[in-house]
Structures are given as C-alpha cells and as structure tokens.
C-alpha positions in Angstrom: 75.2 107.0 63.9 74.4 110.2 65.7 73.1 109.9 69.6 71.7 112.5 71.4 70.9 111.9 75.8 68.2 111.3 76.7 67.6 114.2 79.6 65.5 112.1 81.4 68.1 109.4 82.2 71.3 110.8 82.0 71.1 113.8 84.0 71.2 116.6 81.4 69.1 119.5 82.3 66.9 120.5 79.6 67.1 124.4 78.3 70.9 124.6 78.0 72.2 127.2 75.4 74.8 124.9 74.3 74.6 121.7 72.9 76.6 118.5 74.4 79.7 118.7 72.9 80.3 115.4 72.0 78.4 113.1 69.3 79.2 109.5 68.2 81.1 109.7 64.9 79.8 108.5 61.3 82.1 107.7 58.7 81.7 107.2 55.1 84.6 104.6 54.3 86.3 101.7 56.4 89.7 103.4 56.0 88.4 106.4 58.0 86.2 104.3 60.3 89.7 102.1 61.1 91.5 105.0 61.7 89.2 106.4 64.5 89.6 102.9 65.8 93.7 103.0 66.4 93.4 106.7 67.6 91.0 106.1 70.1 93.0 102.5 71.2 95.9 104.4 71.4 94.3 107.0 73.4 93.3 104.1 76.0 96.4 103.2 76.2 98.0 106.7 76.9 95.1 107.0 79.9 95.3 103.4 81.5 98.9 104.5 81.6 98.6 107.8 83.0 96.3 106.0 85.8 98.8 103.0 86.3 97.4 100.4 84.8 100.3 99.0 83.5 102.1 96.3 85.2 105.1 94.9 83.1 104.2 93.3 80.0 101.0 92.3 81.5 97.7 93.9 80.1 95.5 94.6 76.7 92.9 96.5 75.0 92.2 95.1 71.3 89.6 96.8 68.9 87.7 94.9 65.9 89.0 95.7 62.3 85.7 97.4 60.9 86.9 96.1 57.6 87.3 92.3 58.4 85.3 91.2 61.3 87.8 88.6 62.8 90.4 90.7 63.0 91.7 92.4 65.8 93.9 95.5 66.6 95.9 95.5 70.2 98.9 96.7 71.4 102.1 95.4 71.2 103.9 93.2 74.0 106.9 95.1 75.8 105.6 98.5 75.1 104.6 100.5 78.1 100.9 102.0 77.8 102.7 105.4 78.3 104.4 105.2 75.1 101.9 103.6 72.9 101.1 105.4 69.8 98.7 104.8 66.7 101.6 103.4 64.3 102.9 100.9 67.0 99.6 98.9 67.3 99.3 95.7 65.9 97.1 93.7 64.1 95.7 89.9 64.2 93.1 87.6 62.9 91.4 85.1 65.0 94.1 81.9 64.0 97.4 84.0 65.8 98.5 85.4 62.0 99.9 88.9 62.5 99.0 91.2 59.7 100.1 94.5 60.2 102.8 95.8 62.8 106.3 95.1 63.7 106.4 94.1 66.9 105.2 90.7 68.4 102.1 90.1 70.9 101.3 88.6 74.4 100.1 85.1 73.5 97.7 85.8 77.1 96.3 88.6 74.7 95.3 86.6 71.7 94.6 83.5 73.7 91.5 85.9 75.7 90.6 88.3 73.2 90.2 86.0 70.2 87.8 84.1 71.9 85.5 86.7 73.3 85.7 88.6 69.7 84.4 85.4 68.1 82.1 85.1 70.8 80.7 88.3 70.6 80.0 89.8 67.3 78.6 92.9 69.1 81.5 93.1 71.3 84.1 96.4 69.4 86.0 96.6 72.1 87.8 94.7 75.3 90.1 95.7 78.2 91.9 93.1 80.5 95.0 94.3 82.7 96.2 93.8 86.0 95.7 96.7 88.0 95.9 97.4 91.7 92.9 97.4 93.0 90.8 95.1 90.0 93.3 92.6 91.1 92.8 93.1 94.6 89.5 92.9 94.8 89.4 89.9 92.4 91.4 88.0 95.2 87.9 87.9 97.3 86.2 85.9 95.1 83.1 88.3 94.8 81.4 90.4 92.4 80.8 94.5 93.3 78.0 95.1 95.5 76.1 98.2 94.7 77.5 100.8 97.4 77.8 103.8 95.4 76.1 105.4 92.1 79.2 104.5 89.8 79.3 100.9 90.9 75.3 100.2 90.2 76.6 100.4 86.5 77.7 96.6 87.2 74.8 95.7 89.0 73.7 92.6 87.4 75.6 92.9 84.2 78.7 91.3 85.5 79.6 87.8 86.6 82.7 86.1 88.3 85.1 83.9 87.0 86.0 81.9 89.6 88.1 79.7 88.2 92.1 80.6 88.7 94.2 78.1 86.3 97.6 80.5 86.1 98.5 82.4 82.9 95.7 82.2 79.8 98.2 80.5 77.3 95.9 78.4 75.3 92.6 79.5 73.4 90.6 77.3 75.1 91.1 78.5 78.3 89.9 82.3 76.8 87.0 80.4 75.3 86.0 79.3 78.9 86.4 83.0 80.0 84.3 84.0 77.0 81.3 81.7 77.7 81.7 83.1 81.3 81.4 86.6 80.5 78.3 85.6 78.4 76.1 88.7 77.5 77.6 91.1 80.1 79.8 94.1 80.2 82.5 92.6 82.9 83.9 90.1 84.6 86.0 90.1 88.0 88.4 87.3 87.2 89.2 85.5 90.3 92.8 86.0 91.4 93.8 87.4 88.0 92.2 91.0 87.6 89.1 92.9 85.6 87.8 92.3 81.9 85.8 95.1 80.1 84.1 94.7 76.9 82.2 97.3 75.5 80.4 98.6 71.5 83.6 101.5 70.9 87.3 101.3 72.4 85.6 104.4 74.7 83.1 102.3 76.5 84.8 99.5 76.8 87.8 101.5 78.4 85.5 103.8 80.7 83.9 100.2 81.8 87.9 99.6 83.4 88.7 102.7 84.5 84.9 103.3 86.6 85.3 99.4 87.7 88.5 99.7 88.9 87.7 102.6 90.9 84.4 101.2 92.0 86.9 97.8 93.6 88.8 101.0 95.3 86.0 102.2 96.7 84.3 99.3 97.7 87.9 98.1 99.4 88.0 101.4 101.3 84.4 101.1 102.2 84.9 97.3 103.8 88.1 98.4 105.6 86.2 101.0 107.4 83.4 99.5 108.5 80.2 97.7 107.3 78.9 99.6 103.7 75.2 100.2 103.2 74.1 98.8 100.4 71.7 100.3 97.8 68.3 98.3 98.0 67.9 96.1 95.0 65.6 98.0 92.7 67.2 101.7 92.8 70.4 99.2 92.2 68.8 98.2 89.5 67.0 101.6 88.1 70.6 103.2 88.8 72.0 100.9 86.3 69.8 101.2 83.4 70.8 105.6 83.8 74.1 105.0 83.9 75.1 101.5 82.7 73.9 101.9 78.8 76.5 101.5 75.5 76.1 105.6 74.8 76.4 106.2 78.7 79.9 104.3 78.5 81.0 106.0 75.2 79.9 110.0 76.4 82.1 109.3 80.1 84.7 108.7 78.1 84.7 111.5 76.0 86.3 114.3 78.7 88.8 112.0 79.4 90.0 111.4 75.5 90.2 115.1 75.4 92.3 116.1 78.2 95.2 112.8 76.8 95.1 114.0 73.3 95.8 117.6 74.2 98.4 116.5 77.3 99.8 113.8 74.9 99.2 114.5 71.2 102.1 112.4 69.8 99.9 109.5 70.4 98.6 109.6 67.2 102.4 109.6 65.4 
C-alpha cells in the first residue's frame, strides 16, 4: 500500500510545494516483494553497525519470507553488521532448517526470533542486540519513563522482562520472551539488552536505534540530577503522533538513504 501523513499528527505543515519524498512500496510479485526485504535487512545491518551496535557475534535482525510465512531471513553468525550484504543473509523456517545461505546462524537468534515470528503473525520484522546503552539501562530493571518527545514513543507500548536465565539457547525460553512482549513494540530485557519488533525491517530497526538513544538519554538525565517527567496524558497523546507503524517506517527512511549512498555494496 501507499501512505500518505497525516499533517495533523506528524508534524508536516500543510502547503508544501513538494511532496514527502518517501512512500511505502507496492509490489506486484513475491520475488520483488523479498527482494526489498534483504535490501532493506541488509541496510539495518550496515546502520546498527555504523552506530556500534555490534558486539561480537552477539545480535540479530530477521525479516519474514513474504512468500512462506514461517520463514525467516537474518543474518549470519560471525559476520560483522559492517560487512553484511544482501547475498550473505540467510534463511530459516520455524523448526531450525536452513534453506538458503552458506553460512550458519546464532542458535540465541533462532531460539528468540522463531518464537515471536510464530507468535506474531503481524510482526515483519525484529531487532535484538546488545548495545551500550540498551544493555545498560536494562541492568536497572525498569522500563523508560517518558522524559523526552522520542521516548513517549514507548510510553505504554513496551513491557519488561525481568527475568535473566543466561544465554536464550532453547525455544522455549524465546517463547517465554514472546508471550512477554505480548502485543507491544519493545521490550527492555533485564540484564540482557533491547528487543524491537515492528510491520517493515524499517520500523522495526528505527524502534532500536530511537530506544537505544532514548536509554542514553534517560541515563544522562538520572546522572545529572532528578528528570521531569511528562504528565501521563501528553505521554500518552505524544505517543499515538509519534509511536504509529507508518511513523516508525517514514523515520527510517533518511537514514536508509544516507547508508545506501555511503555504503552501496550492501546490496552485492
């Protein structure tokens, strides 16, 4: 489908001379539609890497096949998110059965993103990894409060998983992160890191990047001194302006362009 903004909730001023330069894509065939898919996963990639989100071998995005429903594209294990291109992703159904790519996975991968895939038919998209200040932040035990604009986009669509256990191995232990996350867009898991999920690989991935930054600033904010929070209601107004699927997908879209034209071989 084709969305427009609404100029009354995203802050577009009406009258421009030039229309928004982005729109969500329509395709007329799966191969087309799977395509987009790996060159906007491997765009993610390219970006959490670029903002050091990498730590190791630790961290995942996945995107749903749009062909076959349980089946999920992600990157490969031992391949920094810097390097990542389109013909290195990999592909896996819902049992652990690789079937496309050449490299192996992380078994923490499958074991979390299996589970909330089957869990969430509407879910495209997730993000886990284990970056500064998601991790951090996660070690407190608390969800975001609403201190700034960009972090009332969590405000009451996120929950906490408090409920450390060491490295997700085993499906069931995704399953229990799954039924945590329930119907929202994120979770803070405790002692472990951040969990987007999102309707395109570009709202899902915006989700990280503006949580992660939202646990910086929230860090700063308590190391200074003693935040003022944003009352309840505007909290919750705030949110519905900014914390919509399109709003995710269209703050992405700046971003996607400035790594395809620093980093074009991302789609080799």
């Amino acid at each position: 489908m084709t969305a427009s903004l609404d100029p009354d909730n995203f802050g577009v001023v009406r009258g421009a001379t030039k229309p928004i330069p982005y729109d969500i894509p329509v395709f007329d065939n799966v191969a087309d539609e799977r395509r987009h898919r790996q060159e906007r996963l491997a765009a993610a990639f390219r970006l959490f890497g670029k903002f050091g989100f990498g730590e190791g071998v630790a961290g995942h995005i996945t995107v749903r096949d749009p062909e076959y429903p349980d089946c999920f594209w992600l990157n490969p294990i031992g391949v920094d998110f810097r390097l990542i291109s389109v013909s290195d992703l990999v592909l896996v159904n819902h049992d652990g059965e690789i079937l496309h790519g050449d490299f192996a996975i992380n078994q923490a991968a499958f074991a979390i993103h299996s589970e909330i895939h089957r869990a969430r038919p509407d879910v495209v998209a997730a993000a886990h990894t284990h970056s500064v200040y998601g991790k951090a932040f996660s070690s407190l035990g608390r969800l975001l409060d609403p201190l700034t604009q960009d972090a009332c986009a969590f405000y009451g669509d996120h929950v906490l998983f408090d409920d450390y256990t060491g490295v997700v191995l085993d499906p069931s232990e995704g399953r229990r992160i799954a039924a945590g996350l329930g119907p929202h867009k994120a979770a803070i898991l405790r002692n472990h890191g951040l969990l987007t999920v999102g309707h395109s690989v570009d709202e899902a991935a915006w989700w990280y990047i503006t949580m992660e930054r939202s646990c910086q600033a929230q860090l700063l904010a308590m190391a200074a001194g003693d935040p003022v929070l944003i009352d309840a209601d505007c909290a919750a107004h705030t949110r519905d302006q900014i914390g919509h699927h399109f709003a995710g997908w269209f703050s992405f879209q700046p971003l996607h362009a400035v790594i395809v034209r620093e980093q074009p071989d991302l789609f080799g």
